[in-house]
C-alpha positions in Angstrom: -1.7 3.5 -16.6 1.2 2.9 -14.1 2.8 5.1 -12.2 6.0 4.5 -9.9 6.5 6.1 -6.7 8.5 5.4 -3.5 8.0 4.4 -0.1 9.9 4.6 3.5 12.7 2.2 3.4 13.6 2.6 -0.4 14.7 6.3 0.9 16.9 4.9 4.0 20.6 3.7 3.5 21.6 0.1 2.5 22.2 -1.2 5.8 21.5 -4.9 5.5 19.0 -6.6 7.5 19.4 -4.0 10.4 17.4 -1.8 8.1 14.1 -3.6 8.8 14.9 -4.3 12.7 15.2 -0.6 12.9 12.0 -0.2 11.2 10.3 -2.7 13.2 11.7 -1.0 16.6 9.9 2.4 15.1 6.9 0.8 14.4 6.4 -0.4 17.7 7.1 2.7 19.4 4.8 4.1 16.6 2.0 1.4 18.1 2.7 2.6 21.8 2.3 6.2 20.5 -1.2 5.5 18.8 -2.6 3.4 22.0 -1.6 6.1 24.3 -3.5 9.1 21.9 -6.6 10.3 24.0 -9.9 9.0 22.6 -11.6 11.8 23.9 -9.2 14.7 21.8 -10.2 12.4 18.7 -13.8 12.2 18.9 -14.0 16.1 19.4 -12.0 16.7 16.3 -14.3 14.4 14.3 -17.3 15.9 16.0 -15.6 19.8 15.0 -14.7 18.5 11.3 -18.0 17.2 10.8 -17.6 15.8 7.4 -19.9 14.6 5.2 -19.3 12.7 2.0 -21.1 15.1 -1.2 -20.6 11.8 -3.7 -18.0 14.2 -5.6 -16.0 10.7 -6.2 -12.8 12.7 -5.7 -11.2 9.7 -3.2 -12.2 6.6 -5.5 -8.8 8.1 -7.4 -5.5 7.9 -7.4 -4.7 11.3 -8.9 -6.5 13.0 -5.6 -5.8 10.0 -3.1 -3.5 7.7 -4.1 -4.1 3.7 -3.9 -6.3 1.9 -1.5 -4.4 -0.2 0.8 -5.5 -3.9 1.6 -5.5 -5.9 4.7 -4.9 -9.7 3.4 -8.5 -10.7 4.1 -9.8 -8.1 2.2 -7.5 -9.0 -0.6 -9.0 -12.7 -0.7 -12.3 -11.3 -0.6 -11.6 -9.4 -4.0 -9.6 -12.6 -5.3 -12.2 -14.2 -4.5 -14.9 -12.3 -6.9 -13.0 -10.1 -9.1 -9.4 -11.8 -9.2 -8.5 -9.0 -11.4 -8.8 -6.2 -9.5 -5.7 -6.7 -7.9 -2.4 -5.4 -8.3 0.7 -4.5 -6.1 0.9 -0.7 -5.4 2.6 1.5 -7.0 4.8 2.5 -3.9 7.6 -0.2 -3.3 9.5 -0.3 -0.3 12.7 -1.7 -1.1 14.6 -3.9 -4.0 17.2 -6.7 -3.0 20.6 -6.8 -5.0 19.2 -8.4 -8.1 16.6 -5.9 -8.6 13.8 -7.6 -7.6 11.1 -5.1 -5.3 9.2 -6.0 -2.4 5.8 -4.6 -1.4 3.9 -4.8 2.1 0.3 -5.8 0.3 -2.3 -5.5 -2.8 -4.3 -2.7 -3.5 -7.5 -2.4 -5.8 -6.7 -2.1 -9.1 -6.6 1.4 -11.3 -8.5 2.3 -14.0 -7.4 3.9 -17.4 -8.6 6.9 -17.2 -7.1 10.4 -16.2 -7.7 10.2 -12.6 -7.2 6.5 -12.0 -10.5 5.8 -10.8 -10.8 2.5 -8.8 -11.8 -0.4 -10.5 -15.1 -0.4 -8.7 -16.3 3.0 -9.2 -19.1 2.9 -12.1 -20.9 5.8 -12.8 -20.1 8.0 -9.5 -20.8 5.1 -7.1 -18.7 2.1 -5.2 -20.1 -1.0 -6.5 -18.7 -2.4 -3.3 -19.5 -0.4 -1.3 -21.5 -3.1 1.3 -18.2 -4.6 1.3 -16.0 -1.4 0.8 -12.3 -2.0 2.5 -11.4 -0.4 6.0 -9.5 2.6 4.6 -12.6 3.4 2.7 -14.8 3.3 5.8 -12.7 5.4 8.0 -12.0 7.9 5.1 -11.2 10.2 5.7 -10.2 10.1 9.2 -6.9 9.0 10.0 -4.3 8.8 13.0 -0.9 8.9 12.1 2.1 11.3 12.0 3.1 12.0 8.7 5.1 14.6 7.3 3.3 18.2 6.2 4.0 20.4 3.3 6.6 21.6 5.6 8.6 18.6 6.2 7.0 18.6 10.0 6.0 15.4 10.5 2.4 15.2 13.8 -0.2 13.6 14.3 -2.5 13.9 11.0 -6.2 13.2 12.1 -8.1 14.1 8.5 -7.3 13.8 4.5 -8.0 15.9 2.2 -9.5 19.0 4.5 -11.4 21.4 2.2 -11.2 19.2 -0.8 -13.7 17.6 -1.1 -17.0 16.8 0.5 -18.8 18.8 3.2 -17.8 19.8 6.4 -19.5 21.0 10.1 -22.1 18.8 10.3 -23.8 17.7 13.5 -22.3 14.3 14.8 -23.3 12.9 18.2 -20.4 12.3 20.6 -21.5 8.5 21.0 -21.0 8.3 17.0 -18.2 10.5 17.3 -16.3 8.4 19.6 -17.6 5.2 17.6 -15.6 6.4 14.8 -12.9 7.4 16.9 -12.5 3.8 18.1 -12.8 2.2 14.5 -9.6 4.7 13.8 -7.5 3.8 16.0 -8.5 -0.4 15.5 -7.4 0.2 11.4 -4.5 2.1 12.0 -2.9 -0.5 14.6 -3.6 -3.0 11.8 -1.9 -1.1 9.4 1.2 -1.0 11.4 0.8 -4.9 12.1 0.9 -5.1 8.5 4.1 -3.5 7.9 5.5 -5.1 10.9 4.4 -8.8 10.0 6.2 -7.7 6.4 9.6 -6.4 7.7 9.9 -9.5 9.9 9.4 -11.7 6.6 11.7 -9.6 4.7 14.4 -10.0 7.5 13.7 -13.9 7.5 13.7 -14.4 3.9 16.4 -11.9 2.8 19.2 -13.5 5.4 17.7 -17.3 4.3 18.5 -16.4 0.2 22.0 -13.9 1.1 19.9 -11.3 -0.2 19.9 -7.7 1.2 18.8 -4.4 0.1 20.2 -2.0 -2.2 19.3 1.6 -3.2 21.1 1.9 -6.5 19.2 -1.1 -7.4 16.2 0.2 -6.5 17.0 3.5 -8.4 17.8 1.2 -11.8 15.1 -0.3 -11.6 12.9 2.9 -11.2 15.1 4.1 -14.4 14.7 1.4 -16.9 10.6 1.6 -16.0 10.6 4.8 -17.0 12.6 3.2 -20.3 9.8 1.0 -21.0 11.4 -2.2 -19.1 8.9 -4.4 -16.7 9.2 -4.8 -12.4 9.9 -7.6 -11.1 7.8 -7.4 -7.7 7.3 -9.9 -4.6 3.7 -8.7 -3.2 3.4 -9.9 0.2 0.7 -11.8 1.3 -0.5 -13.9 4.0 3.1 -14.7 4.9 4.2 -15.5 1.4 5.5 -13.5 -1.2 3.9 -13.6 -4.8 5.4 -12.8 -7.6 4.4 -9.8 -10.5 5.2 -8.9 -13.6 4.6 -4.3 -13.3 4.4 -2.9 -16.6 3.7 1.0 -17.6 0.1 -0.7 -18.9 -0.5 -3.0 -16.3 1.0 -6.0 -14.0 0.3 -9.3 -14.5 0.2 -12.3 -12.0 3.3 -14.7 -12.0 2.9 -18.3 -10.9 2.8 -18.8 -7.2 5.8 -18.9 -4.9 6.4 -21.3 -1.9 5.5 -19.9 1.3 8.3 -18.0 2.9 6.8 -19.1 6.8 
């Protein structure tokens, strides 16, 4: 099972690479925005949430939470023991003129099953979960504006309220703030991440004459939905490697040289 969905930039004009200078210029004001958010306003919403995890399993899925996203040192460490739990995401960000897609990281790989349970979730438990990634530590606390059912896009401090788990339990303010801090350190690395990726993809698509197109992206979105494979460049530690994204599964192509 593999579905397709789309990100940020594949919904933005064709504007060459201005596109992802303009996104990098956001991201860094998005940065500035999260270090300036009072500590102290989110350790009293984590200490009024209170959540505890019930073991329902409901965020080891994709159906209720989407993927897992992947620094690249937590990637290796899954490569490292269980090469094939890895995949790109199923959320690309743009495609180039030729069709080829371009993806900011890996993510765990899905099951087959209904809800697209995580590869490491065997009966009801993380079998990683010593090692779990950061996104599954902080879950489901979160700091970052995102859009709401609305279209309003704020500050989004929690996933998932009232679906899952349990909720107004007693947390200390020191633990509180502990996870308050651990928040705000994963979130700045997530927009590192995307940051570190646009400024490759600027480099690398005006190196090759390459630049981004939406009707390409759209094709390409159509003839998966006909049965035809992705190409897709998952980015990784500076280099892009290449996939083969089918409706059953994506498969590793051999390695690329490094785009530094």
């Amino acid at each position: 099972m593999f579905f397709f969905l789309v990100s940020y930039l594949s919904t933005m004009p064709s504007s060459g690479i201005s596109l992802f200078q303009n996104r990098i210029v956001s991201l860094q004001k998005e940065r500035a925005a999260l270090e300036a958010f009072p500590l102290d306003e989110l350790t009293e919403i984590i200490r009024e949430v209170g959540f505890t995890c019930d073991l329902c399993g409901r965020c080891c899925t994709r159906r209720f939470n989407g993927h897992v996203f992947l620094f690249p040192d937590e990637a290796e460490k899954i490569r490292a023991t269980a090469p094939s739990a890895l995949e790109p995401p199923p959320v690309y960000d743009t495609s180039d003129q030729n069709g080829v897609l371009y993806v900011s990281g890996y993510t765990i790989r899905s099951k087959n099953d209904q809800s697209g349970s995580c590869w490491f979730f065997e009966g009801g438990k993380c079998q990683i979960y010593s090692e779990r990634p950061g996104i599954c530590r902080t879950y489901p606390y979160m700091l970052h504006r995102e859009p709401d059912e609305k279209g309003v896009s704020d500050w989004r401090q929690i996933s998932g309220l009232d679906q899952h788990g349990t909720y107004h339990a007693d947390i200390t303010r020191d633990e509180a703030l502990h996870i308050a801090g651990e928040i705000k350190v994963f979130e700045d690395r997530v927009l590192l991440q995307e940051i570190s990726f646009l400024e490759t993809m600027s480099l690398y698509f005006s190196t090759r004459n390459l630049r981004p197109v939406r009707k390409k992206f759209d094709d390409q979105v159509r003839k998966f939905r006909d049965g035809s494979p992705l190409r897709v460049m998952v980015y990784h530690s500076g280099c892009f490697e290449r996939w083969s994204v089918g409706k059953t599964g994506a498969i590793r192509l051999p390695p690329c040289k490094s785009t530094e």
